[in-house]
HTML snippet that shows the backbone in 3Dmol.js (N, CA, C, O; Angstrom):
<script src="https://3Dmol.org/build/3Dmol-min.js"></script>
<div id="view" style="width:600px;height:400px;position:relative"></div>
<script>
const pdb = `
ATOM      1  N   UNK A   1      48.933 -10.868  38.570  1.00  0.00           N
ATOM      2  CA  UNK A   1      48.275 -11.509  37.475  1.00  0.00           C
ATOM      3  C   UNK A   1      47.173 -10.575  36.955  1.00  0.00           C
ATOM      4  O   UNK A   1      46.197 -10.136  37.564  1.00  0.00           O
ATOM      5  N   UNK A   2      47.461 -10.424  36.007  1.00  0.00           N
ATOM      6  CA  UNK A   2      46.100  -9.262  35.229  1.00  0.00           C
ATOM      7  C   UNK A   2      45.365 -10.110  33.902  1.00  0.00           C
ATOM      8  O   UNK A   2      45.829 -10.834  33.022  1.00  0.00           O
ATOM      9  N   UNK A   3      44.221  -9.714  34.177  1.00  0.00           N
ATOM     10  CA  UNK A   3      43.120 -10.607  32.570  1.00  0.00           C
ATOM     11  C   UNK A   3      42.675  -9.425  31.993  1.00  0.00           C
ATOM     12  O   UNK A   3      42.279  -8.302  32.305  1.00  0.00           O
ATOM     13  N   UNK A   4      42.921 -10.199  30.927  1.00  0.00           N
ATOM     14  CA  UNK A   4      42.294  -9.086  29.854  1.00  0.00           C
ATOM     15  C   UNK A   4      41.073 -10.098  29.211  1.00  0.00           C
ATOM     16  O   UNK A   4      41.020 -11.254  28.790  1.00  0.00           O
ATOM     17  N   UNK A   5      40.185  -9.028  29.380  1.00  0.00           N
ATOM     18  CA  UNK A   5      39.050  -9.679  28.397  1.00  0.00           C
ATOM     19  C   UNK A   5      38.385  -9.272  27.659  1.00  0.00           C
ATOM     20  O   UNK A   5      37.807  -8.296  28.137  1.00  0.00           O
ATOM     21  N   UNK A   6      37.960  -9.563  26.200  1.00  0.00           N
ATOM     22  CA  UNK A   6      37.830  -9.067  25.158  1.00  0.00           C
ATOM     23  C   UNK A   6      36.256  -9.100  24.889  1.00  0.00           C
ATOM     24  O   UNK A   6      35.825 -10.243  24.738  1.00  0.00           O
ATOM     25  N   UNK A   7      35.267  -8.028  24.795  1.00  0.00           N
ATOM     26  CA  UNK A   7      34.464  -8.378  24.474  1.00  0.00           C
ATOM     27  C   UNK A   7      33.783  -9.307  23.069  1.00  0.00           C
ATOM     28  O   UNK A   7      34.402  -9.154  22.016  1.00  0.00           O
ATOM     29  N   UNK A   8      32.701 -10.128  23.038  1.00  0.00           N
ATOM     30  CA  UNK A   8      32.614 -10.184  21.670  1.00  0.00           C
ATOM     31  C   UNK A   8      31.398  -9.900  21.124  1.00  0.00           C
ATOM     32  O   UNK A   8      30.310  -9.657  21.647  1.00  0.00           O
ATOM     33  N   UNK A   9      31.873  -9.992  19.614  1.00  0.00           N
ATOM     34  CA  UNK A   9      30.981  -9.019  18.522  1.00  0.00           C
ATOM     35  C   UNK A   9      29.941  -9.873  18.382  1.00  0.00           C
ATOM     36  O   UNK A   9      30.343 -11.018  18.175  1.00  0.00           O
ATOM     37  N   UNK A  10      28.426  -9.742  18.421  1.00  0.00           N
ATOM     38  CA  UNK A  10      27.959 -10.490  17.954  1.00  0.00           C
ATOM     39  C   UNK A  10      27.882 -10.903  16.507  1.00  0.00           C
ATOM     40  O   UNK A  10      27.746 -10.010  15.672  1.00  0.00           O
ATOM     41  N   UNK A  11      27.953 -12.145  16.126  1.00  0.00           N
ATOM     42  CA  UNK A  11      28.088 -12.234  14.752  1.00  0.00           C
ATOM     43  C   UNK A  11      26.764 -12.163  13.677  1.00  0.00           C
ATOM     44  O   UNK A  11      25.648 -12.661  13.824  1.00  0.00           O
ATOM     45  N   UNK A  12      27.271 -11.407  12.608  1.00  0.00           N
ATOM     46  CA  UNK A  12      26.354 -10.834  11.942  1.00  0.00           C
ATOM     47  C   UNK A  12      26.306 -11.804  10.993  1.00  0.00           C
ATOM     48  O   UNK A  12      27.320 -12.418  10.661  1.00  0.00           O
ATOM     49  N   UNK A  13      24.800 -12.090  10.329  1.00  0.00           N
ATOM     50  CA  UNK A  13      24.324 -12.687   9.529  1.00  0.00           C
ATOM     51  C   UNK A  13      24.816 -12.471   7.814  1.00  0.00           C
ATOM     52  O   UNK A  13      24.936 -11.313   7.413  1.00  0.00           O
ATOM     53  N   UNK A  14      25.044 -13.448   7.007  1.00  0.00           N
ATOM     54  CA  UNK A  14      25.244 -12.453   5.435  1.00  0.00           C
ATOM     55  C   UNK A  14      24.029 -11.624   5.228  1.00  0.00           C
ATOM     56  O   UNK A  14      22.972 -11.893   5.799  1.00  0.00           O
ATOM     57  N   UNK A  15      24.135 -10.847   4.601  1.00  0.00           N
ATOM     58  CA  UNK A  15      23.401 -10.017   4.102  1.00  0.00           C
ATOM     59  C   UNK A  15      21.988 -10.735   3.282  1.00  0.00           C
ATOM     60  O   UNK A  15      22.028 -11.783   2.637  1.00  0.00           O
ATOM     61  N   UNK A  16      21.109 -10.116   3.439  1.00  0.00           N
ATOM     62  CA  UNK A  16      19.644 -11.012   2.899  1.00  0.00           C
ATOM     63  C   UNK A  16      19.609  -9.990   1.744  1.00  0.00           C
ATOM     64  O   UNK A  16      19.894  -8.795   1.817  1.00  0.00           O
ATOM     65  N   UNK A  17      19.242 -10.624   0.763  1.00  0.00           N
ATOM     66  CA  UNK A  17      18.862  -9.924  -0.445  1.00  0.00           C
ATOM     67  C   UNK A  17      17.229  -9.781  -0.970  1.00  0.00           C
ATOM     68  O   UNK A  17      16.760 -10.774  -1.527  1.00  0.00           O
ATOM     69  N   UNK A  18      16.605  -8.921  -0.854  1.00  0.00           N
ATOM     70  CA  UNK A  18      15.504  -8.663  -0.704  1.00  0.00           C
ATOM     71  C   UNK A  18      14.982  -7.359  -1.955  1.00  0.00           C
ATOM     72  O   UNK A  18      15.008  -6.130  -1.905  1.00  0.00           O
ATOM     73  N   UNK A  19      14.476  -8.457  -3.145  1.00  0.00           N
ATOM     74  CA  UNK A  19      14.367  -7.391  -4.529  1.00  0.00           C
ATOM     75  C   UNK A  19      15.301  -6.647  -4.890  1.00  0.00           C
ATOM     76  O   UNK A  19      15.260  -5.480  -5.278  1.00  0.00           O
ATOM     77  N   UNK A  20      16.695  -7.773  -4.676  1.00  0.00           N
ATOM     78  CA  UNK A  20      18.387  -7.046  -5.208  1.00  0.00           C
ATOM     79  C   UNK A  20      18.553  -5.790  -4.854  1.00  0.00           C
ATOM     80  O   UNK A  20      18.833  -4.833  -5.575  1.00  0.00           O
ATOM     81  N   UNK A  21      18.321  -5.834  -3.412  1.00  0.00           N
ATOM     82  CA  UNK A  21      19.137  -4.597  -2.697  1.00  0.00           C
ATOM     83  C   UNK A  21      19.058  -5.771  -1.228  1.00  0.00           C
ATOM     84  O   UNK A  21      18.084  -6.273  -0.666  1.00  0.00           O
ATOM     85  N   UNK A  22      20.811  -5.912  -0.923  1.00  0.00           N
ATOM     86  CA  UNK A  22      20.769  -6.672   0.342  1.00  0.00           C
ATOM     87  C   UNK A  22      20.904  -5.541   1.585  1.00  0.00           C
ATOM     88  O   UNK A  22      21.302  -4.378   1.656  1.00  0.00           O
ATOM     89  N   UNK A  23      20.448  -6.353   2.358  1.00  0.00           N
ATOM     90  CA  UNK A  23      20.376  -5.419   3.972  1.00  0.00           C
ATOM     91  C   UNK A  23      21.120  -6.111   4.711  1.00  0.00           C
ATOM     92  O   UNK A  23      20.911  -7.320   4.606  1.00  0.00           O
ATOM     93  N   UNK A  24      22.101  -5.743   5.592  1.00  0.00           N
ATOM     94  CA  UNK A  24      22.883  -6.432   6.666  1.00  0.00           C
ATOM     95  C   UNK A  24      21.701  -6.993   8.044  1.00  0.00           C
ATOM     96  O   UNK A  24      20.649  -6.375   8.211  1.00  0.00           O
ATOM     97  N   UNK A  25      21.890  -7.612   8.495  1.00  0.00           N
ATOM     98  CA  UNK A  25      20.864  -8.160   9.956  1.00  0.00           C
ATOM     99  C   UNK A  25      21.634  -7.200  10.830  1.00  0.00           C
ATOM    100  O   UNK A  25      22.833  -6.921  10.813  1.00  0.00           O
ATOM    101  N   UNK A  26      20.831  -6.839  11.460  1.00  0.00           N
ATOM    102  CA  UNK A  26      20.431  -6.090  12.770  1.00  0.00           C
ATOM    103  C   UNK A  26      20.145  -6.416  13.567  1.00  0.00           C
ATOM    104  O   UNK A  26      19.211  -7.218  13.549  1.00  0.00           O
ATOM    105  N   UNK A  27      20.786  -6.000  14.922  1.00  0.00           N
ATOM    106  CA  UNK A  27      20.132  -6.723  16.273  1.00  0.00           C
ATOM    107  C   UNK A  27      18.534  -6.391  16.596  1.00  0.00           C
ATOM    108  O   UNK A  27      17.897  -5.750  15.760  1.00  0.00           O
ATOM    109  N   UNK A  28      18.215  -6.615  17.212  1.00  0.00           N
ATOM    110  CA  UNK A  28      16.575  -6.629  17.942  1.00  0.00           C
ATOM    111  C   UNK A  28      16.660  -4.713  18.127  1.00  0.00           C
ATOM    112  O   UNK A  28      16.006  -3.864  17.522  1.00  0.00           O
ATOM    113  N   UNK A  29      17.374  -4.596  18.842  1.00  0.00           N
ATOM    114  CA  UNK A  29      17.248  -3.287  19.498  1.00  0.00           C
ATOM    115  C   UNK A  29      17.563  -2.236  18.008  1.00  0.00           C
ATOM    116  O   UNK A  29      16.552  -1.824  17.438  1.00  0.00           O
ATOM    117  N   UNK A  30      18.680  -1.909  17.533  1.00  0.00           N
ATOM    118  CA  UNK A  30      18.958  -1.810  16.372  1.00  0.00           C
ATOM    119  C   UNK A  30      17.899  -0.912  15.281  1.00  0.00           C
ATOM    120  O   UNK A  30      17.858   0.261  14.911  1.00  0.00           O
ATOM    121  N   UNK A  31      16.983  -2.304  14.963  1.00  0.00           N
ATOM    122  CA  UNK A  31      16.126  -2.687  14.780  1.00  0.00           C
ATOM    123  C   UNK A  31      14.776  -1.724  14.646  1.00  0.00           C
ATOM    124  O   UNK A  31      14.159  -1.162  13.741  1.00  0.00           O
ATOM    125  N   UNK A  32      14.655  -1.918  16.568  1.00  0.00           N
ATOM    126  CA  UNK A  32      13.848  -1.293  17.009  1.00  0.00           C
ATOM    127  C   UNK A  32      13.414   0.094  16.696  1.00  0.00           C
ATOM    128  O   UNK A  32      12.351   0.539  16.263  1.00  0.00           O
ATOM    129  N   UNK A  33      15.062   0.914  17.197  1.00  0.00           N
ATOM    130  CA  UNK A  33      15.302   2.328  17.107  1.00  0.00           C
ATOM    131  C   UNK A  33      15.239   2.613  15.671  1.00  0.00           C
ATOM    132  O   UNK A  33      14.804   3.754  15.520  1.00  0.00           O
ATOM    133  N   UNK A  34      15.554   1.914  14.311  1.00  0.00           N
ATOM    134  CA  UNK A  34      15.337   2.302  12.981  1.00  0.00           C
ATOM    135  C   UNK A  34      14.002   2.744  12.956  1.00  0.00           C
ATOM    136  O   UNK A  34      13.693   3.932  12.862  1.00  0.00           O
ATOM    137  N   UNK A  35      12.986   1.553  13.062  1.00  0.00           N
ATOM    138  CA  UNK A  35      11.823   1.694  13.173  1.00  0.00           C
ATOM    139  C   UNK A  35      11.237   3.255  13.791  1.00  0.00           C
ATOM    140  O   UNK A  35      10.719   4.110  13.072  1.00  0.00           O
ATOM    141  N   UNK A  36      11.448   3.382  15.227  1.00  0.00           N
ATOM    142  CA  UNK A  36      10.985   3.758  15.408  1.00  0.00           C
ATOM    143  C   UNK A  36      11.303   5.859  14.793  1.00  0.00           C
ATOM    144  O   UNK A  36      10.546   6.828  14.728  1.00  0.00           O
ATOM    145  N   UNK A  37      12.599   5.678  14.525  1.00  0.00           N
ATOM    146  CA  UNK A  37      13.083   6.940  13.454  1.00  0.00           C
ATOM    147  C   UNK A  37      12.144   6.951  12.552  1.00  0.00           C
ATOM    148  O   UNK A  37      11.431   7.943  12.404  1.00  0.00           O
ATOM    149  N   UNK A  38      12.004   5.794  11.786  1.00  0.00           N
ATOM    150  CA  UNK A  38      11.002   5.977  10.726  1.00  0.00           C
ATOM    151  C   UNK A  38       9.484   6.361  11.064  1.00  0.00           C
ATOM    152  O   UNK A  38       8.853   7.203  10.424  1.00  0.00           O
ATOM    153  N   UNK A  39       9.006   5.678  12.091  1.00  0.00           N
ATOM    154  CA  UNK A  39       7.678   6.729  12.288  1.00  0.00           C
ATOM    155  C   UNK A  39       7.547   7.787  12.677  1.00  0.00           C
ATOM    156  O   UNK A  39       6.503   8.421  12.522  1.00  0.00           O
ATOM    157  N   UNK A  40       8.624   8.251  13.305  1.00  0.00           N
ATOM    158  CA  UNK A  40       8.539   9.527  13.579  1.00  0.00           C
ATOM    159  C   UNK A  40       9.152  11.024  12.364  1.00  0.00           C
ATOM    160  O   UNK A  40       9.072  12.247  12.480  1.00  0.00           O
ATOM    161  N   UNK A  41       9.641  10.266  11.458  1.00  0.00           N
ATOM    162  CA  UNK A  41       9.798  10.749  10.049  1.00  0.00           C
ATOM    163  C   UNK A  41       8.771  10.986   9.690  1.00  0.00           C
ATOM    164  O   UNK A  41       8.402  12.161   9.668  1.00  0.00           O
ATOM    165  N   UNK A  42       7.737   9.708   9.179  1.00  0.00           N
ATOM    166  CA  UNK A  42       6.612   9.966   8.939  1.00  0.00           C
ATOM    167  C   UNK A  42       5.558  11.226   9.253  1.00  0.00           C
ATOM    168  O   UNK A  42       4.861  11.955   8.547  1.00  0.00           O
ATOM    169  N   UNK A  43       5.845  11.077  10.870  1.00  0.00           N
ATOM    170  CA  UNK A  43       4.866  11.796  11.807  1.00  0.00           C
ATOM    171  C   UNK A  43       5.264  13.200  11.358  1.00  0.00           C
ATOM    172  O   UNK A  43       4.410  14.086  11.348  1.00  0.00           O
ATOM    173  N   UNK A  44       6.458  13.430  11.006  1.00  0.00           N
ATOM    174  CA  UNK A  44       7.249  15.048  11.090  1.00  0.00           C
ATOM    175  C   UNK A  44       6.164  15.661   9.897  1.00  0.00           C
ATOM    176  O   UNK A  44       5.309  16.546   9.923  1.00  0.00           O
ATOM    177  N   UNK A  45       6.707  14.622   8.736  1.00  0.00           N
ATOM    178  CA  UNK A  45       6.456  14.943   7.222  1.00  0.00           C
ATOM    179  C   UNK A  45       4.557  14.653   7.503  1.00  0.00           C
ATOM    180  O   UNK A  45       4.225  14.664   6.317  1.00  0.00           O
ATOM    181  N   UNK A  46       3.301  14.433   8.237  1.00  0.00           N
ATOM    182  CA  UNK A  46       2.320  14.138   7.812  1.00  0.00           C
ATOM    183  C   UNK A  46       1.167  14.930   7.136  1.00  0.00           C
ATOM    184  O   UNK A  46       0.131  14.663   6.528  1.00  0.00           O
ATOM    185  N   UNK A  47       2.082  16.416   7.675  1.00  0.00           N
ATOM    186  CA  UNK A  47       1.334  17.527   6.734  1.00  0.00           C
ATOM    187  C   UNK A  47       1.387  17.457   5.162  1.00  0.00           C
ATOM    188  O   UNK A  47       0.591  17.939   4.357  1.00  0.00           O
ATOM    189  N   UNK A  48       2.347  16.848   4.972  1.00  0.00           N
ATOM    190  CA  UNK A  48       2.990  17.007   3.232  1.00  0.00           C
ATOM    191  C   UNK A  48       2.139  15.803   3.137  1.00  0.00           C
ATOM    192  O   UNK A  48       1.041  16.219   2.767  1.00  0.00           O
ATOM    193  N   UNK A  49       2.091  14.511   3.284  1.00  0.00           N
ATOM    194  CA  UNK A  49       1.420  13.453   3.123  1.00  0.00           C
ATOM    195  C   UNK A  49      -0.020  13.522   2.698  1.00  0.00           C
ATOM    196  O   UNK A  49      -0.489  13.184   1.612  1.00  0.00           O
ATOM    197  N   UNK A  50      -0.843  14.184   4.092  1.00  0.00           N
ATOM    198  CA  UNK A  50      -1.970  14.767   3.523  1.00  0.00           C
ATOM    199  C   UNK A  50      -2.678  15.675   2.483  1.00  0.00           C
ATOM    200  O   UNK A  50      -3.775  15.573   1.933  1.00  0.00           O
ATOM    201  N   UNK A  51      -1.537  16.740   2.380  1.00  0.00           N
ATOM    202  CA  UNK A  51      -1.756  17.677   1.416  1.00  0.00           C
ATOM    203  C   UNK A  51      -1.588  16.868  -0.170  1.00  0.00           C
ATOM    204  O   UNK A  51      -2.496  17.253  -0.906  1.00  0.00           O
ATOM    205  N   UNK A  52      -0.732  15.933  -0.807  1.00  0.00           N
ATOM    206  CA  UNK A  52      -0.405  15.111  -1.428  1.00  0.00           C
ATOM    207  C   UNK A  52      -2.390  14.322  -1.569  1.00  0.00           C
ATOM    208  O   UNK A  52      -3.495  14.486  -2.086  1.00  0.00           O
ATOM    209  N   UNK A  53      -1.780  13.680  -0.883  1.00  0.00           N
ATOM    210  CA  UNK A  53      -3.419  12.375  -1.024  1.00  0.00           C
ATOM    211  C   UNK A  53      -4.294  13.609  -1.188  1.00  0.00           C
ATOM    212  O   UNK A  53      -5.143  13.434  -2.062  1.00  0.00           O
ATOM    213  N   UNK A  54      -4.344  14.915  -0.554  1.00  0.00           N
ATOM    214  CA  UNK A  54      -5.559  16.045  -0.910  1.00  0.00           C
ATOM    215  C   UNK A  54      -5.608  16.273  -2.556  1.00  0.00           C
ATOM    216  O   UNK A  54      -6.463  15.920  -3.368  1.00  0.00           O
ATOM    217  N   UNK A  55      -4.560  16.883  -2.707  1.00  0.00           N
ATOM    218  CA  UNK A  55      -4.617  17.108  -3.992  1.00  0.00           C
ATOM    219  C   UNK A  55      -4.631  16.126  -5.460  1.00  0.00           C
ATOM    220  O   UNK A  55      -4.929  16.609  -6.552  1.00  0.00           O
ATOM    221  N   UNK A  56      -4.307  14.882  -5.289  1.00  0.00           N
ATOM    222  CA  UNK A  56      -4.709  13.260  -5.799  1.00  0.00           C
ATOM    223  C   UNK A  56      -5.798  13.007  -5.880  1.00  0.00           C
ATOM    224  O   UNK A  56      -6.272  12.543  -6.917  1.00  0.00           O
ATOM    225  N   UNK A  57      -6.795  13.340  -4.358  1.00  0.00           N
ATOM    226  CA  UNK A  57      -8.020  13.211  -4.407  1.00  0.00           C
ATOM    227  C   UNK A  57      -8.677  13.999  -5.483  1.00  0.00           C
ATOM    228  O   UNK A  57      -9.305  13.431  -6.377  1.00  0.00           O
ATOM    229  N   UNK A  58      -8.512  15.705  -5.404  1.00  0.00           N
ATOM    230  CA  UNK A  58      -8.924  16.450  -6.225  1.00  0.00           C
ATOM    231  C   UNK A  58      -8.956  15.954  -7.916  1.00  0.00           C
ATOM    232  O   UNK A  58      -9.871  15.645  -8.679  1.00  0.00           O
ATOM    233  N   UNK A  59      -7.272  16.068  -8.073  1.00  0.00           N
ATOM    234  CA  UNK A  59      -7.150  15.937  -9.497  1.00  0.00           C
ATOM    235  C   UNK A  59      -8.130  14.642 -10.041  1.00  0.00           C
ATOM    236  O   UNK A  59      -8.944  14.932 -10.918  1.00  0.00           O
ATOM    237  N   UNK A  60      -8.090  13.347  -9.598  1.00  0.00           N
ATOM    238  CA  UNK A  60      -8.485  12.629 -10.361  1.00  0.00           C
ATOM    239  C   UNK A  60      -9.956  12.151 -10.299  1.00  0.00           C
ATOM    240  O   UNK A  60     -10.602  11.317 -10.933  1.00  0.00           O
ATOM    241  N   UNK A  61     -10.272  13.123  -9.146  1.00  0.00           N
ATOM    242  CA  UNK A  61     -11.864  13.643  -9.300  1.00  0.00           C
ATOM    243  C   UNK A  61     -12.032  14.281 -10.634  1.00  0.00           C
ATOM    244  O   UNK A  61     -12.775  13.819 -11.500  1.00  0.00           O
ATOM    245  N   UNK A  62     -11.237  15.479 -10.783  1.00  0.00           N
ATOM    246  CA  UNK A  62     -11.857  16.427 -11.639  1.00  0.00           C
ATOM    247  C   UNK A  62     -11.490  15.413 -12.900  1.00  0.00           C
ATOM    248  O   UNK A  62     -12.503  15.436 -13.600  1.00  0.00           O
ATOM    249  N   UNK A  63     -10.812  14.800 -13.331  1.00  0.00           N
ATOM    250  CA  UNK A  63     -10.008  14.055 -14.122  1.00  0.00           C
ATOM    251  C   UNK A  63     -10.984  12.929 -14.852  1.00  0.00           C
ATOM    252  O   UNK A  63     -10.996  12.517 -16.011  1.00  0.00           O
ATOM    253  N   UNK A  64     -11.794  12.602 -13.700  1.00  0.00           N
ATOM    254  CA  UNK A  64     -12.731  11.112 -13.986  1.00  0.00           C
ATOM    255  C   UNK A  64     -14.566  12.361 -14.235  1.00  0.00           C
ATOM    256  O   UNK A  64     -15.559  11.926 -14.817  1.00  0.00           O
ATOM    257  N   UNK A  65     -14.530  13.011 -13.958  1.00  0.00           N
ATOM    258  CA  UNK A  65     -15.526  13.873 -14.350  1.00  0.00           C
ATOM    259  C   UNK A  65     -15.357  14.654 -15.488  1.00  0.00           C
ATOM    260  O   UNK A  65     -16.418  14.955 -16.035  1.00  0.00           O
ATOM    261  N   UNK A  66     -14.108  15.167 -16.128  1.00  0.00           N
ATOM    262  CA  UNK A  66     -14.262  15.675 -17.046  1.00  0.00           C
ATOM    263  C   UNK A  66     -13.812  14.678 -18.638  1.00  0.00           C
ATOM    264  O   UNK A  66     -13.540  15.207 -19.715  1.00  0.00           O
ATOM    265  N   UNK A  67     -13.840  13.297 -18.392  1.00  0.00           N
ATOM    266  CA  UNK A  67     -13.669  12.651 -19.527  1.00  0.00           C
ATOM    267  C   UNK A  67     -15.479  12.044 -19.777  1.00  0.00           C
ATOM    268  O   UNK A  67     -16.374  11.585 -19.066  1.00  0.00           O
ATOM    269  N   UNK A  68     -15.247  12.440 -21.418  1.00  0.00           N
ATOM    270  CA  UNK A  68     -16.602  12.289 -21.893  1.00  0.00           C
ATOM    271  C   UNK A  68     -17.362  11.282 -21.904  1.00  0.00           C
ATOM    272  O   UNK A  68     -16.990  10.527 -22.803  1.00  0.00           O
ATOM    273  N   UNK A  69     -18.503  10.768 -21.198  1.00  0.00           N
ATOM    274  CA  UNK A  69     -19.356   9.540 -21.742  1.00  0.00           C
ATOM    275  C   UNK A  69     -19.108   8.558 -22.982  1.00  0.00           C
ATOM    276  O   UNK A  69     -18.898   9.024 -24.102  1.00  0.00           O
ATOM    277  N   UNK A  70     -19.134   7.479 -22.792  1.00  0.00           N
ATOM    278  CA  UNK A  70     -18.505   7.001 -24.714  1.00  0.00           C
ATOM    279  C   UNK A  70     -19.465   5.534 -24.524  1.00  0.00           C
ATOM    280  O   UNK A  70     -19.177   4.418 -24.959  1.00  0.00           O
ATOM    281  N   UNK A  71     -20.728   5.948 -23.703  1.00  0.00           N
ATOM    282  CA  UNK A  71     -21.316   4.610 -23.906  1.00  0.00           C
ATOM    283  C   UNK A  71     -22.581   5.045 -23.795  1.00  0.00           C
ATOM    284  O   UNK A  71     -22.911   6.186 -23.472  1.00  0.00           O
ATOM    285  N   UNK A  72     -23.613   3.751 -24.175  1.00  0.00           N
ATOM    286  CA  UNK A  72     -24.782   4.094 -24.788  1.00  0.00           C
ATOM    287  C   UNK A  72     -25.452   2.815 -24.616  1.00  0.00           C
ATOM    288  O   UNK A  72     -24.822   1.811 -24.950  1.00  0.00           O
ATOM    289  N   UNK A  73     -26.788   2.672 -24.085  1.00  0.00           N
ATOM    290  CA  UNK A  73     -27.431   1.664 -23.229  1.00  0.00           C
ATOM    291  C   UNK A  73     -28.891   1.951 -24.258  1.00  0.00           C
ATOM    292  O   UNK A  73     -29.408   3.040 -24.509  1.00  0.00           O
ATOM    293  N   UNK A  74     -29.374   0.400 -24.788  1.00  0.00           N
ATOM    294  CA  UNK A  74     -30.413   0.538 -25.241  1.00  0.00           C
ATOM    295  C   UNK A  74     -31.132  -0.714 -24.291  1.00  0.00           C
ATOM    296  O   UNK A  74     -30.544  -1.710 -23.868  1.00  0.00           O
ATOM    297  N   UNK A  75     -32.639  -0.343 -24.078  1.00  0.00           N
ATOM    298  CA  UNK A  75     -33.354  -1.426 -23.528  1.00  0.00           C
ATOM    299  C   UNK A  75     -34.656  -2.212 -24.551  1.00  0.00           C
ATOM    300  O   UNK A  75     -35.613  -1.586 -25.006  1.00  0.00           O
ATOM    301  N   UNK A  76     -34.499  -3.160 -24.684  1.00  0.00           N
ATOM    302  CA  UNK A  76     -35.835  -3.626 -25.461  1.00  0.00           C
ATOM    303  C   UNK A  76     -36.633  -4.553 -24.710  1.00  0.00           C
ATOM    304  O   UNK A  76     -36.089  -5.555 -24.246  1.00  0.00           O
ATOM    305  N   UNK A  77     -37.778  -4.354 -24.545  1.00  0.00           N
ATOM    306  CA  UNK A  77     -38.944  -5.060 -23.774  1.00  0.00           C
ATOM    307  C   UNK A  77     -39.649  -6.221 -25.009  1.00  0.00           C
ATOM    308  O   UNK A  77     -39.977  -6.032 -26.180  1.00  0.00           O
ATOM    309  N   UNK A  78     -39.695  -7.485 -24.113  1.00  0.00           N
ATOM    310  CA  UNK A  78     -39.929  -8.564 -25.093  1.00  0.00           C
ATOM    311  C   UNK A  78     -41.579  -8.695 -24.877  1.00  0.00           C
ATOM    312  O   UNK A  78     -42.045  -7.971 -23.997  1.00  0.00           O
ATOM    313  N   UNK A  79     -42.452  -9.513 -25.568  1.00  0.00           N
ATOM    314  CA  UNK A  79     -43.711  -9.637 -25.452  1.00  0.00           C
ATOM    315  C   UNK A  79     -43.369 -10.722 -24.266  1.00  0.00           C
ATOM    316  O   UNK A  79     -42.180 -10.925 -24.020  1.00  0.00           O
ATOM    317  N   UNK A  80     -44.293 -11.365 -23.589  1.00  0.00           N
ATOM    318  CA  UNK A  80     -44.910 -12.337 -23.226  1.00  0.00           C
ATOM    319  C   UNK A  80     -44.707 -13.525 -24.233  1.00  0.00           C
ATOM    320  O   UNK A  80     -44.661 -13.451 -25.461  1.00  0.00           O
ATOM    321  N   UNK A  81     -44.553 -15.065 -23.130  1.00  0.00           N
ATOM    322  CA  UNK A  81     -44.063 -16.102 -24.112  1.00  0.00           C
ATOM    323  C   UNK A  81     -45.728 -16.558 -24.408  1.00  0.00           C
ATOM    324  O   UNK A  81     -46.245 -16.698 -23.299  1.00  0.00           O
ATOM    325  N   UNK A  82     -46.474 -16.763 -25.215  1.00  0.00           N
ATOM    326  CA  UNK A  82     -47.616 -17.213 -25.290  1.00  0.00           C
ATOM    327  C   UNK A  82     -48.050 -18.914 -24.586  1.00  0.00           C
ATOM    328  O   UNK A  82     -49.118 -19.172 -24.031  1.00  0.00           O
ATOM    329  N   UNK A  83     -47.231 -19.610 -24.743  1.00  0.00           N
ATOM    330  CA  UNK A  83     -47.054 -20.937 -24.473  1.00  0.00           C
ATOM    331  C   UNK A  83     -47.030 -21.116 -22.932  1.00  0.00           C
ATOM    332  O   UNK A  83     -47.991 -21.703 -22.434  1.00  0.00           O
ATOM    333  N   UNK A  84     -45.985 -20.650 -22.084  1.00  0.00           N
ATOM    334  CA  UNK A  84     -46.165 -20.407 -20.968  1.00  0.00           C
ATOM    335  C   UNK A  84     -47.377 -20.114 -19.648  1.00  0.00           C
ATOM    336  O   UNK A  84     -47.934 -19.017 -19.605  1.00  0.00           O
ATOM    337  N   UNK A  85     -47.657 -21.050 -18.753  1.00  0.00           N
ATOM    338  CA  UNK A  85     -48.648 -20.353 -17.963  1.00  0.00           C
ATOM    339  C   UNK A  85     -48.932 -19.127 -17.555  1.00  0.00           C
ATOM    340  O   UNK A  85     -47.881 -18.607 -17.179  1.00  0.00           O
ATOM    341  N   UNK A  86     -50.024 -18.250 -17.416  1.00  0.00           N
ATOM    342  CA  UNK A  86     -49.705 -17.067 -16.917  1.00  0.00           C
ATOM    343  C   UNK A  86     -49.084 -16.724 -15.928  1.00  0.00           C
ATOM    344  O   UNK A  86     -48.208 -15.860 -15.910  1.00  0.00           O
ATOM    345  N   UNK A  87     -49.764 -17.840 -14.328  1.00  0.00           N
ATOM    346  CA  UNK A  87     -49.263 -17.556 -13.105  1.00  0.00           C
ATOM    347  C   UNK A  87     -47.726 -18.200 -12.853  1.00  0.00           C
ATOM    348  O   UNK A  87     -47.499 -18.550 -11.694  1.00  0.00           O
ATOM    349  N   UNK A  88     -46.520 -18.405 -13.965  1.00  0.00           N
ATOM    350  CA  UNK A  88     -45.844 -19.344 -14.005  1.00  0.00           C
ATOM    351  C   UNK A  88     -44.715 -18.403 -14.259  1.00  0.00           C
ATOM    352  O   UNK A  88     -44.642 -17.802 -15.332  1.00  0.00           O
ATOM    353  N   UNK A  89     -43.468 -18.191 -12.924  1.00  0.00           N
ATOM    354  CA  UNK A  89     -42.623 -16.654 -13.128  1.00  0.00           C
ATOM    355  C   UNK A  89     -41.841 -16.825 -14.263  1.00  0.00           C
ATOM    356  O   UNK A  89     -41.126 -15.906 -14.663  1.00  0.00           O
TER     357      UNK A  89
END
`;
const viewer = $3Dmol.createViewer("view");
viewer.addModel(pdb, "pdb");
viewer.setStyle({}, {cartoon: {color: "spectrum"}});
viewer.zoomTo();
viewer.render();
</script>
């Protein structure tokens, strides 16, 4: 007498649609290991990242410093209300 036994697939979820691009479900583990590819993508690329935000920083420094003033502040000082107490803020 011989058995055969078949493993089974776990069953996969429909696809979630998330800002009309759907993603299939993924197990836990799956999952996990995507993730953790992706930070270490990150980590590879963090020289380029920085250099990026460096030069962003720069430009829109120089960018917000070299556009011209276009405003103009006048102050006018009022008398004293006569009616009013003196010691009265």
């Amino acid at each position: 007498m011989t058995q055969t036994a078949t493993k089974q697939q776990p069953e996969t979820a429909p696809h979630q649609a998330v800002g009309g691009v759907s993603f299939p479900e993924m197990p836990f583990e799956d999952s996990r290991e995507w993730q953790a590819e992706q930070v270490r993508l990150l980590w590879r690329h963090r020289r380029f990242f920085f250099r990026i935000g460096a030069v962003g920083l720069i430009v829109s420094t120089l960018v917000a410093f070299s556009i011209p003033k276009s405003y103009t502040s006048t102050t006018q000082l009022m008398p004293p209300d006569s009616q009013s107490p003196s010691g009265w803020p």
